[in-house]
C-alpha positions in Angstrom: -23.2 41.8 46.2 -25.5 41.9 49.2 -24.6 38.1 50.3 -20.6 39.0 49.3 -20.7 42.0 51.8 -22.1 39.9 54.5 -19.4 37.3 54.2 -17.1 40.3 54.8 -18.8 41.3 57.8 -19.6 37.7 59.8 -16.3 35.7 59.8 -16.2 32.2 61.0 -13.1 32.4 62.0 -14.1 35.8 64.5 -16.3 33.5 66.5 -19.1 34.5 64.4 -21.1 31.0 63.6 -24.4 30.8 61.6 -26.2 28.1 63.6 -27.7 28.3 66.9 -25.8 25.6 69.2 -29.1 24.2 70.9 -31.1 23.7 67.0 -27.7 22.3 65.5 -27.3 19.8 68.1 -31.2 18.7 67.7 -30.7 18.9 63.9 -27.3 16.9 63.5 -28.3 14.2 66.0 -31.6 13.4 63.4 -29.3 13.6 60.3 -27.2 11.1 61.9 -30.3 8.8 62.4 -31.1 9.5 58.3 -28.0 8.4 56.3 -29.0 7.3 53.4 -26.9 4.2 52.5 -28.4 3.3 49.2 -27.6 6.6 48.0 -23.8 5.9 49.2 -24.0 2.6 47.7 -24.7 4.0 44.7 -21.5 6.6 44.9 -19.5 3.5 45.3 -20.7 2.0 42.0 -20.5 5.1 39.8 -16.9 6.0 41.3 -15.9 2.3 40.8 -15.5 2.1 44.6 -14.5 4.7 47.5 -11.4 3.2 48.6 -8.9 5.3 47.9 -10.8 8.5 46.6 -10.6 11.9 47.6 -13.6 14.1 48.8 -15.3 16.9 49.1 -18.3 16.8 51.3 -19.3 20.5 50.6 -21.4 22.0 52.9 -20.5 18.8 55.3 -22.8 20.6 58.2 -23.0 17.6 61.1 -20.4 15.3 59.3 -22.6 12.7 59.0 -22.0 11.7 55.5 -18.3 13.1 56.1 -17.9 9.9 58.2 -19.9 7.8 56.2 -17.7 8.0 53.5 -14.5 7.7 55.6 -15.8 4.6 56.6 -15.8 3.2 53.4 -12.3 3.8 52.4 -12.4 7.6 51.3 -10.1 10.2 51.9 -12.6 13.4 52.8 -12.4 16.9 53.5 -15.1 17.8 55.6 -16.1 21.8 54.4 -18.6 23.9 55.9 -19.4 27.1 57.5 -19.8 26.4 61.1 -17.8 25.9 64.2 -20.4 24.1 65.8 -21.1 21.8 63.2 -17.3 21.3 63.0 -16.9 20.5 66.8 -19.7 17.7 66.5 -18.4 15.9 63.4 -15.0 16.1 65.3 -16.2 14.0 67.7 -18.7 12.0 65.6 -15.2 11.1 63.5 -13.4 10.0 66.6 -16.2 7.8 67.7 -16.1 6.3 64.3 -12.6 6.2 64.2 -11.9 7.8 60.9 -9.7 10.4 60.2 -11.0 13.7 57.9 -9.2 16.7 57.1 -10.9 20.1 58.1 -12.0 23.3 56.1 -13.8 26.5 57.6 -15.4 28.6 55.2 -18.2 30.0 53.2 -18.9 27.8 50.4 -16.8 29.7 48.3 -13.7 29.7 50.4 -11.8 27.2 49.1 -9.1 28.7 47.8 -6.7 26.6 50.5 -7.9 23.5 48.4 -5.6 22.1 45.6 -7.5 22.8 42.2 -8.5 19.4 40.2 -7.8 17.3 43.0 -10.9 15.6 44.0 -12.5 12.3 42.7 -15.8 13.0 44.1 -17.3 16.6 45.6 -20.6 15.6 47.5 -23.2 18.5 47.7 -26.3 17.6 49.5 -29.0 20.2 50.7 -26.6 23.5 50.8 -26.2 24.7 47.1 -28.9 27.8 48.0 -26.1 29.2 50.3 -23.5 30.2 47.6 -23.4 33.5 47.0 -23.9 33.7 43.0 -24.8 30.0 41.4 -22.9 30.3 38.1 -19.7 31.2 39.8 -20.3 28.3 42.2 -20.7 25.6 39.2 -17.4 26.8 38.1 -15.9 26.4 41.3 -16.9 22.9 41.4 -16.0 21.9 38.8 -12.8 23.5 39.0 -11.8 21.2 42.3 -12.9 18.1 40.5 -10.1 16.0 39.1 -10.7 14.8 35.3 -13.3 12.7 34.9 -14.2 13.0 38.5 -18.1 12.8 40.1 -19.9 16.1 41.4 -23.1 14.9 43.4 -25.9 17.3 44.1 -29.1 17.4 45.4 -30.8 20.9 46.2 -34.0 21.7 46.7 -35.8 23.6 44.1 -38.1 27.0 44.6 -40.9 24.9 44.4 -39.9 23.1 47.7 -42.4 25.0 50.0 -44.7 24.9 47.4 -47.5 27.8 48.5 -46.4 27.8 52.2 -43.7 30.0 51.4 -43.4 33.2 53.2 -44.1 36.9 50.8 -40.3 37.9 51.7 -38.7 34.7 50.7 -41.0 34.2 47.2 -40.0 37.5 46.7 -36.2 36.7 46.4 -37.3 33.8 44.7 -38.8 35.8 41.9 -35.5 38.0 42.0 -33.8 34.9 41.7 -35.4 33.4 39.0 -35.6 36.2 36.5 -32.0 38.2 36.7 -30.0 35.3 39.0 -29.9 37.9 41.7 -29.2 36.7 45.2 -30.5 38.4 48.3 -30.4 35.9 50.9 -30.4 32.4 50.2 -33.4 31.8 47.6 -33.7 28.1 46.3 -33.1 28.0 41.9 -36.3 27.3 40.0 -36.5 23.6 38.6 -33.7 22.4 36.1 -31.0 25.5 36.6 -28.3 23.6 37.9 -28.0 21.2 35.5 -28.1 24.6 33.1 -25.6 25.4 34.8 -23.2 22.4 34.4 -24.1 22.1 30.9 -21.9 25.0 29.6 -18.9 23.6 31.4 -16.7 20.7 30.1 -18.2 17.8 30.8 -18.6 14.4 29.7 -21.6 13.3 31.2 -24.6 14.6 33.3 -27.7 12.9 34.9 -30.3 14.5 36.4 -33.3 12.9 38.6 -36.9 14.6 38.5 -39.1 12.5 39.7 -39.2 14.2 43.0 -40.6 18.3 41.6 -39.3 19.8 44.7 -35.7 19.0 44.6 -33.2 18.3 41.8 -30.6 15.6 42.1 -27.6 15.7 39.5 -24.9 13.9 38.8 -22.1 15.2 36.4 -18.9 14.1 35.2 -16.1 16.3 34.5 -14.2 15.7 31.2 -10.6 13.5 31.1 -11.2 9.9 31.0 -13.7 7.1 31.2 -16.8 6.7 33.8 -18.2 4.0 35.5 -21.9 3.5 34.4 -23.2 1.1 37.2 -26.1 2.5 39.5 
């Protein structure tokens, strides 16, 4: 409720933007320098190729993956909260020379998106901003096309291990024992596969080996998926 009222009090579209300009522009020029090509290499072989495919970079913050997969063939819809992020993967894109389509929001606003249309919804490093996680999975995979590919990796509350601050390990706590949100409080270990496995799905991998951050991979009922990693 707390995060829901503040979405109705800071609008994007009012001017209102979440990021400082001079820490964005520092922090998208270092993701830029970070893309992680195995990782999209890897995307290409479970979706049987990009070519053609439409997605969802959710929470698409500097763009740099946005473009990324543009430049292999994909059709993307680059979604995120912030103007400024927006304004540098604009002209990130144009360098590139890839064309992506554009959507403002909160992570839940996505209601200008065609249900069950995507192939792929990408979710890297963002999840803790939704405003109530089981609502969130269902949202998901509600956008996904059958048999289509959700990729996420989130950190988990164990991320800042004891360096966390008393405030934030308190909504932590909240967090983890009634799935109460104040603020944006990273889920414990494991939840988010939880979360996916009482949806209709065909197939879900998750990847552990890292304890701070969970990395899932789930297929959404309807058809056959490609295996190769």
């Amino acid at each position: 409720m707390i995060n829901w009222l503040h979405s109705k009090w800071h609008r994007p579209e009012k001017g209102w933007d979440p990021v400082d300009p001079a820490w964005a522009l520092e922090y998208a020029e270092a993701e830029w320098r970070m893309v992680d090509h195995a990782l999209l290499d890897t995307l290409e072989a479970k979706l049987g190729g990009l070519a053609g495919k439409r997605v969802l970079d959710m929470g698409a913050g500097a763009g740099q993956y946005s473009v990324a997969l543009a430049q292999r063939g994909a059709d993307v819809t680059w979604h995120d909260i912030s103007r400024t992020y927006r304004t540098f993967a604009q002209a990130k894109a144009a360098d590139a020379g890839v064309t992506l389509h554009w959507s403002l929001g909160y992570l839940e606003e996505t209601q200008a998106l065609p249900a069950a249309s995507f192939d792929l919804i990408f979710n890297r490093i963002c999840w803790y901003y939704c405003q109530n996680d089981q609502a969130f999975a269902r949202q998901l995979w509600g956008l996904l096309k059958p048999a289509g590919v959700l990729y996420i990796h989130t950190p988990n509350s164990q991320f800042h291990g004891e360096g966390m601050p008393t405030l934030a390990r308190l909504r932590t706590w909240l967090n983890a024992q009634t799935g109460f949100k104040v603020g944006h409080p990273m889920l414990p270990p494991r939840r988010v596969a939880n979360l996916f496995a009482a949806l209709p799905i065909s197939r879900l991998e998750a990847d552990y080996r890292d304890p701070r951050n969970d990395v899932i991979w789930v297929w959404k009922v309807g058809g056959e998926s490609h295996t190769s990693s």
